[in-house]
N, C-alpha and C positions, 0 to 999 in steps of 0.2 A: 633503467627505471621503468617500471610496469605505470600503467596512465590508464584512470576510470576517468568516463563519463556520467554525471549525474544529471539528470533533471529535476525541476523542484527544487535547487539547491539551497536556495537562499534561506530556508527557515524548516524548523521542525525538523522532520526525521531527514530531509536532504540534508541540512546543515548539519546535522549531527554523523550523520554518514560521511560526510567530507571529510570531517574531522577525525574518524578513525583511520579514515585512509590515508593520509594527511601522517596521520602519525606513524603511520604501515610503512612509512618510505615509497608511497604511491602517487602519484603526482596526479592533481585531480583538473579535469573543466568541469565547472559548474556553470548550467546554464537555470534561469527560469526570468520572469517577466521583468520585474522592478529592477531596474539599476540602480536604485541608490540602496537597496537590498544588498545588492552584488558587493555593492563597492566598497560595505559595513563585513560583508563576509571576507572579501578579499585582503583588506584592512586587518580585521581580527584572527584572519589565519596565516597570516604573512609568515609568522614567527614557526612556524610546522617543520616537521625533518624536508617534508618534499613540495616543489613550487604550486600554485596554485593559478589559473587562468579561468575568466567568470566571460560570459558574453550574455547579456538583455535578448533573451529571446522567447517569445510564446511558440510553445510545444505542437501548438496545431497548428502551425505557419507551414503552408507547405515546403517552404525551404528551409526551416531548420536542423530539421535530422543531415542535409547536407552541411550546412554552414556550422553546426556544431562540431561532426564528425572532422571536416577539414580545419578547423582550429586546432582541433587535437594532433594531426597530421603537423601542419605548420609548426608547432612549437613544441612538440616531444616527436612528431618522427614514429607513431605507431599510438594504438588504443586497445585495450586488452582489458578491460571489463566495462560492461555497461549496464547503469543501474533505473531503470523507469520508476520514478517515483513521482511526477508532478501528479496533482491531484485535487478535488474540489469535494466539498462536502455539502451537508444540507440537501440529501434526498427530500421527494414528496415521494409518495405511495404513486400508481400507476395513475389510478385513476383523475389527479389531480397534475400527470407531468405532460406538456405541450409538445407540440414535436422542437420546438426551438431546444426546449430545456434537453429534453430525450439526444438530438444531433447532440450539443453539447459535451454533455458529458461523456456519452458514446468515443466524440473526436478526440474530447483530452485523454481519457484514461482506456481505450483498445486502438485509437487509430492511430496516435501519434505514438504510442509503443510498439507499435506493427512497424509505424514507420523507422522509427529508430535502430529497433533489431537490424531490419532490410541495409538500411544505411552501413549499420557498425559492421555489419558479416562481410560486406567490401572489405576492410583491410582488418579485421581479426586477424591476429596472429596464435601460435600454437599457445593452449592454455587458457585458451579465452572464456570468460564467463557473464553472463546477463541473469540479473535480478529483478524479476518483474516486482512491484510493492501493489500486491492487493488488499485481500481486505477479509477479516473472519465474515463479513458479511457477504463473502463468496460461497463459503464452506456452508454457510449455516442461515437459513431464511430469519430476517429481520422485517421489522416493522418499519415502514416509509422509506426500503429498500431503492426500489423503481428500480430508476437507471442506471443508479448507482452499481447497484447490485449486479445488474446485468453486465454494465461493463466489467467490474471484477471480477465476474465467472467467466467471461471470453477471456480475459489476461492469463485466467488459470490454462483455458486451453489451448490456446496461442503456446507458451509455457512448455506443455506438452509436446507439441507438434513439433518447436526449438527441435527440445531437447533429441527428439526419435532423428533428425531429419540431418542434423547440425552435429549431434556428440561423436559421429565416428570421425569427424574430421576436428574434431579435438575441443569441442565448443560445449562448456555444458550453459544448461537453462535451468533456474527455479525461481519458485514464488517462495516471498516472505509474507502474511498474511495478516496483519499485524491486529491485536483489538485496537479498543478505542486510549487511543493516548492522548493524553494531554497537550496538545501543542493549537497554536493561533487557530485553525481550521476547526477544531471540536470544544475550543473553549466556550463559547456560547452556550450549544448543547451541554454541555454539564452544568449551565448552571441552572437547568432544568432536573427536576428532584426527582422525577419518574424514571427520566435515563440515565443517572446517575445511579441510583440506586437497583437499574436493570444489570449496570456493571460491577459495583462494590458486591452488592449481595448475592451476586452468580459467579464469583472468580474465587477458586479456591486458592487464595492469598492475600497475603494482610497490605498488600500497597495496589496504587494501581501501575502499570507501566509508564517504562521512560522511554522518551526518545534516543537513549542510550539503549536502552535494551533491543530496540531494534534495529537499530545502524551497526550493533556486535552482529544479527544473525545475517544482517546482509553481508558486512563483512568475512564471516565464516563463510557463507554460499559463494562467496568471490574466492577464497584462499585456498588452497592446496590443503589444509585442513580440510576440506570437504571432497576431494579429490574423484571420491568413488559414489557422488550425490550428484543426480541429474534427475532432473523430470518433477519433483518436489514440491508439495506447496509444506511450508514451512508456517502453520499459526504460533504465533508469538504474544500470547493472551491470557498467561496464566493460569491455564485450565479452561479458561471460559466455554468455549466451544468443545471440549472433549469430554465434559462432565457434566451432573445434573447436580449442582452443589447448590448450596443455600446457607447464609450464613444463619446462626442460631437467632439472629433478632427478624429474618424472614419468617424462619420458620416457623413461631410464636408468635408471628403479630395475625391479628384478629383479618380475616377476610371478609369483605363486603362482597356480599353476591346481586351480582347485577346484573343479571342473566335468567332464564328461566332454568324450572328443574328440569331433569332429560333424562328419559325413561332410556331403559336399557336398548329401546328400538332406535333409539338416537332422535325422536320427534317430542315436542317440546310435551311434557305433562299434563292435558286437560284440568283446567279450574275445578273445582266443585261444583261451579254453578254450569259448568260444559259437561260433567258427568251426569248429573242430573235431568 
């Protein structure tokens, strides 16, 4: 029996991930912070084709990448995918992010997947595969990006480097990129009408994503379904980032200009009373 590692597990697209794998006949550890998370997961996937072992661990603890990877040892005996997905939301723009916040996010979302990789390629076995979980806001500049951003476009390269360095000895690496879904971490921001309607009204699609639809392309980027994919980022967003789409109630609604006019030199258009 094949055995992934996920981080993040306990909620959102890691729980939903579990759960495919889970039914895959793949025996999963789940690790991320909350125990009484874990033990609501552990609890409600008991009943799955394949076992399921959870350990309370924060991802930027310098010994987790070990103590997670050796769980996996101890009780299946080998690990053979591994999925980076913990992760935090609610960027600021640069100019408002501190170096606390900046380390932060930095450590959860490129250092502790640096570290984990590092860790897992000890005992990979042949067929092995790593999914990093970034972010369409890798692919594509966003507004109050920051660190966020930044971390998600090192994930992408990291990713890369996997793949070149790891796939001859039978290892592939990809990203899955996901837009903005609905789960605990983005529910706030959507109930913001400016960002919500940045998503509805630019996805060429009539729903927004599920946490099912991304825990399928992770799970594809693990499966021998994808056998001849390495190096990858995979966005999973509807179109949002490949198109310049608009829905018809965009297109048609009245725009406020709150900006000045701009001559074709690009410098803002003199008043009349500055022509004068």
């Amino acid at each position: 029996m094949r055995v992934a590692l996920i981080t993040g597990a306990s909620s959102g697209i890691g729980l939903a991930t579990a759960r495919v794998f889970l039914d895959a006949d793949i025996a999963v550890v789940g690790i991320a912070r909350d125990p009484q998370k874990l033990a609501a997961m552990k609890r409600d996937l008991a009943d799955r084709n394949a076992p399921i072992e959870t350990f309370a661990l924060d991802a930027t603890d310098g010994e987790a990448p070990r103590r997670a990877v050796d769980l996996a040892m101890e009780k299946f005996g080998r690990l053979d995918h591994l999925v980076n997905n913990a992760g935090i939301g609610s960027p600021k723009p640069v100019h408002e992010t501190d170096d606390a916040t900046l380390d932060y996010f930095l450590d959860l979302m490129l250092r502790a997947p640096f570290r984990f990789c590092r860790e897992a390629l000890k005992v990979f076995g042949p067929e092995a595969t790593i999914v990093n979980v970034s972010s369409t806001y890798s692919i594509l500049g966003g507004l109050r990006g920051g660190a966020y951003s930044a971390a998600k476009g090192g994930i992408n390269a990291l990713t890369s480097h996997l793949a070149c360095q790891y796939g001859s000895s039978g290892v592939r690496a990809n990203v899955v990129a996901p837009g903005v879904i609905p789960t605990p971490m983005t529910f706030h921001r959507l109930e913001d009408e400016g960002f919500l309607r940045m998503n509805l009204d630019m996805t060429p699609s009539s729903r927004m994503g599920t946490v099912e639809d991304v825990a399928q392309a992770i799970f594809f980027l693990s499966s021998p379904a994808s056998g001849w994919i390495n190096g990858q980022v995979l966005a999973v967003d509807g179109g949002w980032s490949a198109t310049k789409f608009l829905t018809e109630e965009a297109l048609t609604a009245e725009r406020k200009m709150t900006s000045p006019s701009w001559t074709h030199s690009g410098k803002p258009r003199p008043s009349e009373k500055e022509e004068s």
